[in-house]
N, C-alpha and C positions, 0 to 999 in steps of 0.2 A: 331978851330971853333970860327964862331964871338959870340958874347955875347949881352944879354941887360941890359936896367936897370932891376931893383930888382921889383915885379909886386907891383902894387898898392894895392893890395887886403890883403897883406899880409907884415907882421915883422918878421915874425918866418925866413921865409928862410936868411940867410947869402951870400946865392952868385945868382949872378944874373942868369937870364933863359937864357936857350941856345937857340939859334935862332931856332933851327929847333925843338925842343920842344913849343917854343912860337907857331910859325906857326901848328904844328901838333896837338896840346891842342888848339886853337882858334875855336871858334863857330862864332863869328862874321859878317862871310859870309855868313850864313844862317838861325842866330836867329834873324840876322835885320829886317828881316820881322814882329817880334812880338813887331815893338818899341811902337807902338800906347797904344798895353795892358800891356803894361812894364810901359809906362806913367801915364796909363788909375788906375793899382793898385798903384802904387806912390805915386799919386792924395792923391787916397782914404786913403791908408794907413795915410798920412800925417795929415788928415783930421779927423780919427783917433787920432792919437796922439796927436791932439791940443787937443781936446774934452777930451780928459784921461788928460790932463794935465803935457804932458810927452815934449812939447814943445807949444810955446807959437803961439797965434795966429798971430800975426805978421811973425813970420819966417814961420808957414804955407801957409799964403799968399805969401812972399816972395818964397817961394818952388814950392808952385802952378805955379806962375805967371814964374819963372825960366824952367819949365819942359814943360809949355806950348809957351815959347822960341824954346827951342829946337825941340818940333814937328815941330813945325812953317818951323825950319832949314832943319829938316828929309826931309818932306813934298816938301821942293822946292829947295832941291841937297843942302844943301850948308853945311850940315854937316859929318865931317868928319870922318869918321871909322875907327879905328884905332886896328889892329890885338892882340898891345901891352896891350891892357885892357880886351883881352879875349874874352867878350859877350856885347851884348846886354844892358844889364845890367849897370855893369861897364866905358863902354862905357858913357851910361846918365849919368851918376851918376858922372863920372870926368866931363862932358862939365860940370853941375849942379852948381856944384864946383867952376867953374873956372869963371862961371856966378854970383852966388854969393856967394861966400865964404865960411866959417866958418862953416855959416847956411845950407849951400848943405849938410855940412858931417852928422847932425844932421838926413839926410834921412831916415839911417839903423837902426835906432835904432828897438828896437827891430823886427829886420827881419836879416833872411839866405837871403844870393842869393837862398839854398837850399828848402824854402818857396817861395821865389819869382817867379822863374823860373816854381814851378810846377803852380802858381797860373796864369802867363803868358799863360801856353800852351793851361788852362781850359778857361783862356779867348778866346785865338787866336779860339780855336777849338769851341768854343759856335759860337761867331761872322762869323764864316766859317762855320756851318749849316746854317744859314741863306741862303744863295745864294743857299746850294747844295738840301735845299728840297725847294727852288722856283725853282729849275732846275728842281727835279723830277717832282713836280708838271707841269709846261709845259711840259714834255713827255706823262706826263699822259692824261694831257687837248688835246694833240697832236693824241694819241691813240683812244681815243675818239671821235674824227673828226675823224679819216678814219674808228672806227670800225660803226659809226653812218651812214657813207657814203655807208659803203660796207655790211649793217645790212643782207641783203637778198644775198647777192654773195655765190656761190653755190664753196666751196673750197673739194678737197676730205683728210678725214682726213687721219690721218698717225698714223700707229703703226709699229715699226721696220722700217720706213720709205717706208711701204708697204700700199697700200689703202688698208684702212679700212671701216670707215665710214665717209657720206656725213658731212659736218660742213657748216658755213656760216661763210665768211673772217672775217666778226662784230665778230664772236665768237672767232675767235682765238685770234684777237685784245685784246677781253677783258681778256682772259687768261694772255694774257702778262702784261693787266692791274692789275689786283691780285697781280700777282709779284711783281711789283712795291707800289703796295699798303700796300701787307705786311713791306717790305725795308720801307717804310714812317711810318708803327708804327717801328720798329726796331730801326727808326732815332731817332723818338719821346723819346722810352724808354731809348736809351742809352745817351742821352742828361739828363736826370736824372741825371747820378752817375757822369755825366760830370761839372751839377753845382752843385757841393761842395767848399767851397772853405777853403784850405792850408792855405791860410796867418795867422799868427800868429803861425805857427806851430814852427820858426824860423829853427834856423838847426837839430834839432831831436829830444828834450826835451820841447820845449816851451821854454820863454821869463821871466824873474824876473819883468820886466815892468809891471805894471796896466792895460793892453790891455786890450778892448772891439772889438772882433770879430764879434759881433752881426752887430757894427757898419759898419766896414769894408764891411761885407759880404753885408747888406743892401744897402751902395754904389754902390757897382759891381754887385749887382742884384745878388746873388747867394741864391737858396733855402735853403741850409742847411750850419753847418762847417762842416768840414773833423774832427770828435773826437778824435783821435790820432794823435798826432805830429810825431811820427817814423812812421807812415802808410803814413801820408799826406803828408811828402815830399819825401816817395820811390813810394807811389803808381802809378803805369801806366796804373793800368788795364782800364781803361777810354780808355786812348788812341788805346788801343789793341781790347776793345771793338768800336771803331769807326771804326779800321781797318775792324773787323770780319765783321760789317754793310756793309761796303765798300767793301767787297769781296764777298760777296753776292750779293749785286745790281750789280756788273759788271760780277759775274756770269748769272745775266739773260741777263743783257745786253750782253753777250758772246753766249747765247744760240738761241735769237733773232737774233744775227747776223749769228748767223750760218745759220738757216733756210730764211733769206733775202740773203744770201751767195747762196745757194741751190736754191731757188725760183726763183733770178734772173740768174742761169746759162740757157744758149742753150738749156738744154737738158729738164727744167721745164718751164721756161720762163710763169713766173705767174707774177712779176712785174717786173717794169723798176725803177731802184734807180735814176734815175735823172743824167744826164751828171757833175751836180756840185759835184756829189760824188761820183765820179768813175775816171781814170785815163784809159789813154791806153798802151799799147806796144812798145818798142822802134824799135819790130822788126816784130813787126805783127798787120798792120793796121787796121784788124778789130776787135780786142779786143777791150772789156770794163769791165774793171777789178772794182769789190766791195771794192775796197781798203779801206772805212770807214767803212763796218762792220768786215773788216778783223783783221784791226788795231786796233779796240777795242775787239775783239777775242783775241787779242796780249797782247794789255795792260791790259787785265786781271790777266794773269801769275804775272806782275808787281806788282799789285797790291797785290795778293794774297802772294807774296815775301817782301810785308812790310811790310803783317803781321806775318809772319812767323819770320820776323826779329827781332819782337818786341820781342814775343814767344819768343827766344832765346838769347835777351838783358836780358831778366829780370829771366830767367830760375834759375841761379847760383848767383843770386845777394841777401845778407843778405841785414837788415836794418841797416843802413836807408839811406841816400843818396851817390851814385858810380856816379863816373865820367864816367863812362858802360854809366850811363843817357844822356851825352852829344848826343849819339846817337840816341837817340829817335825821334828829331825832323824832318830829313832828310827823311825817311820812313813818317812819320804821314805829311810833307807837300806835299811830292809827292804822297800820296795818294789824298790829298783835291785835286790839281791840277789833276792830271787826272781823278779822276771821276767826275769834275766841267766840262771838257772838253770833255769829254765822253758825259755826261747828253748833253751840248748844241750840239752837233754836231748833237746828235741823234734826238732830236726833229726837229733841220731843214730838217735832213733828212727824217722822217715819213712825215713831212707837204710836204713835196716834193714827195713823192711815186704815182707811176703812178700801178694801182691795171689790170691787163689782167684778169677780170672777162670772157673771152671767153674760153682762154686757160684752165684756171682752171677749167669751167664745162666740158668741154670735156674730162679732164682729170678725171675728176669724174666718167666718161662716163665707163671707159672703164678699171675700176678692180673690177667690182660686188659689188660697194659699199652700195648695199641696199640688199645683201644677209643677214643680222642680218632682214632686215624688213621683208623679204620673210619668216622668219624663226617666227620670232613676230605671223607673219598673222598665223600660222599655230599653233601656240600656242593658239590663240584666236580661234581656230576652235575645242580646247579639245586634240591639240595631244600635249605626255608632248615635252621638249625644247630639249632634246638630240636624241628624232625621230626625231624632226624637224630641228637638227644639223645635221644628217646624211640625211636626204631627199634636204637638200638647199647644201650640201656637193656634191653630185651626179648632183644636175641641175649645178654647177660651175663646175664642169668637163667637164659635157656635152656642157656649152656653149661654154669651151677655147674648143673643140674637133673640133665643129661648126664656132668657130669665134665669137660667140654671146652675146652680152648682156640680162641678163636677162627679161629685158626691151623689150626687142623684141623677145621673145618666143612667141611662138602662146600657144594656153590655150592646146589646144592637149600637145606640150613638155610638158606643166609643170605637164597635167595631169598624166605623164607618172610615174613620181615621186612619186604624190600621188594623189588620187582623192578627198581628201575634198578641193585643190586649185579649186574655181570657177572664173567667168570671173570679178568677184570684186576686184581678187587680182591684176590688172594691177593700183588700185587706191594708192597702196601702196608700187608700184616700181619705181614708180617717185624718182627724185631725192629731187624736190620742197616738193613734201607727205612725203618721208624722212624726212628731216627736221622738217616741221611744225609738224607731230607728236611730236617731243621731246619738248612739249610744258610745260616746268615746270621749276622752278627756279632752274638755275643751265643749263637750258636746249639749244640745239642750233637754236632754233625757231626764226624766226627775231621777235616775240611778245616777245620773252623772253630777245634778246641782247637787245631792245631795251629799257625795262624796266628796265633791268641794267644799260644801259648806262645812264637812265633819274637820278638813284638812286646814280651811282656814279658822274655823274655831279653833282648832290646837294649834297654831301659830300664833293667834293673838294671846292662848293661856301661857305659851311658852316664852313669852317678848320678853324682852329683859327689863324693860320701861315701869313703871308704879303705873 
């Protein structure tokens, strides 16, 4: 088996790393993404250390102006990545070196990789909420255009996937919108435990150096320190907790898709997704297959598998820092990426949705969706609600018997059921009278969606978020 040199990182070992150990222990392929916040704590740390008086200001400068080389290189291909130094990390830290000398090595002082790398992921992972709650926020801004559009559209609701009762398409819009509202405080809260910040933790004990963490932490903008150095460099519950966020939001996003899934089939045809987000058949010309809310029905499972991954990275792991950890980062970025991916596709898809408010009343038509109203009216007439479950129970038998909606009973049928229904009660089988009764917050009234929608569009202009 071939061999390498001996790692950079280390004296203790005596013989050099085996190749296929080198390559199999390398993260480098995919913690290069985090070089920016690898540079970004560097900086700081460096910055740090002049201020403690732990190196001099000069070589801080020179450190700075060295690592801000090397972005420069990241930035426009022309640095090279080399699997022999392991990460990310090691990685800067030899170019640093080789840039300027003596003084590059000066970097580490009081810092682990084992600090570092955690204090990396809390960066990477802060700077990558940024985009994914300006993503959810346009699906939401997106949601609210169609539910503003379709405030009064007469949709029939579902329970068991059976009609039930009338709703209005704005109402169920906004339903989805909650969802996603709640996942936006979720983001909010667990962005909390996500800035703390490790540096200074070094490898499990803290540092004999004069550090000031205060300072550090106030450079990288992070609220608090991580108080324990053996927690702050095992801890992952951050990232587990971002996953859990992230499996919830694409759980709605999974449930929306379903029913955009079911809505646009033949057999409901309540909208048209738009030709840019559907594909056809290779063998059957006239399909148009959902294939974007299917695929994000898909990559849910995915998602939900990296947090389960995490769960089980960390299940069996003592303190303080396991190379178990190298793991972490694969799951925690392919999560950022497919719910950033998910979020935009989805919004252009809602801004695209063609709404069949025809099909959808008729559809309302024709499963006794305003038998709970029929049942209402007769509660307000003094009879109690379980006479008038079994009285509105017999006129729905009679109507499938007939073919009939109850809509179209003459006052004789309904009399036959019970004689306090007088010829008033046609005012309250409508599908429109439906509705507009449920006039209360919370309620499916277009007065009530659209009072919502006013309230949460001025929530989302008022967020404090870009």
């Amino acid at each position: 088996m071939s061999i390498t040199n001996k790692k950079q990182s280390s004296t203790r070992l005596s013989q050099p790393t085996n190749t296929i150990v080198e390559e199999f222990t390398s993260s480098v392929h995919f913690d290069q993404r985090m070089y920016k916040q690898d540079i970004r704590g560097s900086i700081a740390h460096a910055t740090m250390l002049a201020k403690v008086h732990v190196i001099s200001e000069n070589e801080r400068d020179q450190i700075t102006e060295g690592l801000k080389i090397i972005r420069t290189e990241i930035e426009n291909n022309k640095f090279k990545w080399s699997i022999t130094l392991e990460d990310v990390h090691m990685n800067i830290e030899a170019r640093l070196i080789a840039l300027i000398g003596n003084v590059g090595k000066k970097l580490h002082t009081g810092r682990s990789r084992n600090d570092q790398v955690s204090t990396d992921i809390r960066l990477y992972l802060r700077d990558m909420i940024i985009p994914i709650r300006n993503e959810l926020k346009h699906l939401q801004m997106a949601l609210l255009d169609v539910a503003e559009r379709e405030a009064e559209t007469i949709l029939p609701g579902l329970t068991h996937l059976q009609t039930a009762q009338p709703v209005t398409f704005g109402h169920h819009m906004m339903a989805w919108y909650e969802m996603l509202d709640r996942d936006s405080e979720r983001l909010d809260d667990c962005e909390k435990r996500i800035n703390s910040l490790p540096l200074g933790s070094a490898a499990l004990a803290g540092t004999t150096f004069s550090i000031d963490r205060k300072i550090t932490a106030s450079l990288l903008g992070f609220d608090r320190i991580c108080l324990n150095s053996l927690d702050a460099v095992s801890d992952r519950d951050f990232a587990i907790e971002f996953t859990s966020f992230a499996s919830l939001l694409m759980m709605h996003l999974s449930r929306f898709s379903e029913e955009l899934i079911i809505w646009s089939s033949t057999q409901f045809d309540f909208v048209d997704l738009g030709d840019a987000f559907c594909t056809g058949s290779s063998i059957m010309p006239q399909k148009k297959n959902p294939d974007v809310p299917e695929l994000i029905r898909g990559k849910t499972s995915r998602v939900y598998g990296n947090m389960l991954n995490l769960f089980i990275l960390m299940k069996n792991q003592p303190l303080a820092y396991n190379k178990d950890n190298q793991e972490d980062k694969e799951p925690l970025f392919d999560t950022i990426d497919t719910l950033l991916e998910s979020l935009k596709v989805y919004t252009c898809m809602m801004s695209a949705i063609h709404v069949k408010s025809n099909n959808m009343r008729n559809a309302a038509l024709r499963g006794y969706a305003t038998a709970t109203d029929l049942a209402d009216y007769l509660v307000r007439k003094n009879m109690s609600f379980r006479e008038a479950h079994e009285v509105v129970g017999l006129s729905v038998i009679y109507g499938i018997k007939h073919n009939k909606e109850l809509a179209k009973f003459s006052l004789d049928e309904l009399q036959q059921f019970s004689k306090q229904i007088d010829d008033d009660v046609f005012k309250v089988l409508t599908l429109e009278s439906s509705i507009a009764a449920r006039n209360h917050i919370g309620g499916t009234a277009p007065k009530q969606v659209k009072l919502a929608i006013k309230v949460a569009r001025n929530d989302l202009s008022n967020c404090n978020h870009n």
